[in-house]
N, C-alpha and C positions, 0 to 999 in steps of 0.2 A: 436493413443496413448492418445489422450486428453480425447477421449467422455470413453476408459476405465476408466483412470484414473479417472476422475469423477463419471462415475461409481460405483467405488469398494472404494474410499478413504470416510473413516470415523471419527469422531473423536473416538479416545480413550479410553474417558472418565472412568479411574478406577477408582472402589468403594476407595483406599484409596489417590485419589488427593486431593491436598490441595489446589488447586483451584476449589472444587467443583461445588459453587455456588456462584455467576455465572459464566458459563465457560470462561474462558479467553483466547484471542484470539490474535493477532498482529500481522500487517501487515506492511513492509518494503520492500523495494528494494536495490537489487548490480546487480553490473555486475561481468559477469564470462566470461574465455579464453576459445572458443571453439575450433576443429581442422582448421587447417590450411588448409581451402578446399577452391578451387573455389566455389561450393555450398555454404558455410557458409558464404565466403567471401560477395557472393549475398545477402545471407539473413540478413547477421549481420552486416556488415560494419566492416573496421577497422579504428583507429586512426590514425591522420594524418592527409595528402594532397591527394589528388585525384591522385596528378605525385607519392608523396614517401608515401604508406602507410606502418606504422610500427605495429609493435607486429602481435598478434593472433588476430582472428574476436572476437566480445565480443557481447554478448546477454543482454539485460535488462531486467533481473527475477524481479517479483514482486510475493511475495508472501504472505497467509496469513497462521497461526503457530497458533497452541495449545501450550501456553507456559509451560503448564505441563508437558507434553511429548516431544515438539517438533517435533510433527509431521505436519510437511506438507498437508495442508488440502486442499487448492486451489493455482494455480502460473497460471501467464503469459510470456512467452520471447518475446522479439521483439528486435530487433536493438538497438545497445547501444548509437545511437544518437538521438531516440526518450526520450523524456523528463519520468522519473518516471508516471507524473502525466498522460501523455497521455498514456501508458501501460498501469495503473492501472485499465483506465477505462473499459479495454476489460475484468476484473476480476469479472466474476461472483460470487460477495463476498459471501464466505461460511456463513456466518453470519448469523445471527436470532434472534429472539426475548429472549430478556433477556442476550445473550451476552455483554460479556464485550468487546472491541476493542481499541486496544492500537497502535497508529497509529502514524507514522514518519512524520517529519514534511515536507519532500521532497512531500510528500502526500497530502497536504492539498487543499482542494477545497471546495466551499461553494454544488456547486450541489451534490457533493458526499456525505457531509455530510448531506445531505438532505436525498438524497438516502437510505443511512443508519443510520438515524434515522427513517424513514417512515418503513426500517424492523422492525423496536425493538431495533435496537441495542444501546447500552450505549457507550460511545465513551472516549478515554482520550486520546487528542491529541496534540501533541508538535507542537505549532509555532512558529513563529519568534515573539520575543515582540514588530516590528513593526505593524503588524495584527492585534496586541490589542489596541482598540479605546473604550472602557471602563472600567476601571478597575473595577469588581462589589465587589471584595471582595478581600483581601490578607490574603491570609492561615498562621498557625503559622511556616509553612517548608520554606518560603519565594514564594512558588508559587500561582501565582493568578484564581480568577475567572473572566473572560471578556466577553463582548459582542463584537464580531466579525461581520463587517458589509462587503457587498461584495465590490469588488472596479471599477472603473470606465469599468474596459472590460467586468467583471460579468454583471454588471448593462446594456452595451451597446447590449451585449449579449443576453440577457434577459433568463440567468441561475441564477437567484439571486433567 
């Protein structure tokens, strides 16, 4: 189902969007309830304790959206006790050059953002204002311009 999906899934792109140029794009993550299978239970986990687990098993979708349409252009699931940011990275990002990427803050990662600027892509991404370690400029809407530096695990890492 993935390599169709991939496949056949296109953007949209109508003559009268109003996000023509450049296309815009955004990517986030939820989780969603899936059947109540042993299967899924394997795959997905549920919440809880190991002795009492409760609810339904729940998937970590990450996906990326045309926000003009809202269509679905690339996703991931995996386990809803894997972190956003480690799903995200099995996301073959739809993206490209001259796209626009509007990206959640649960998202943020410095090699990612590397990644996808070394596409093309233009980025506007939410972080936490403790991330911001220089303010370069404050906009008249109250949001700023920063330099984002990587932090000690990046650095030890050597994904900086």
């Amino acid at each position: 189902m993935k390599e169709l999906f991939r496949a056949v899934v296109r953007p949209l792109d109508r003559k009268d969007d109003v996000f023509r140029k450049p296309p815009v794009l955004a990517m986030d993550g939820t989780l969603l309830a899936v059947s109540d299978s042993a299967a899924n239970n394997d795959a997905f986990g549920k919440s809880g304790s190991q002795r009492s687990p409760m609810g339904y098993p729940q998937g970590c979708v990450i996906a990326v959206v045309e926000c003009s349409s809202h269509a679905v252009l690339d996703a991931v699931v995996d386990g809803f006790k894997e972190s956003e940011q480690i799903v995200s990275n099995a996301l073959p990002a739809h993206v490209g050059s001259g796209t626009l990427l509007l990206v959640d803050r649960g998202l943020w990662g410095l090699a990612r953002r590397h990644r996808l600027r070394d596409q093309g892509t233009h980025l506007l991404w939410w972080t936490e204002r403790c991330k911001a370690h220089q303010v370069r400029e404050v906009l008249p809407d109250g949001s700023y311009l920063d330099r984002v530096e990587a932090d000690k695990h990046s650095k030890a890492a050597g994904t900086v």
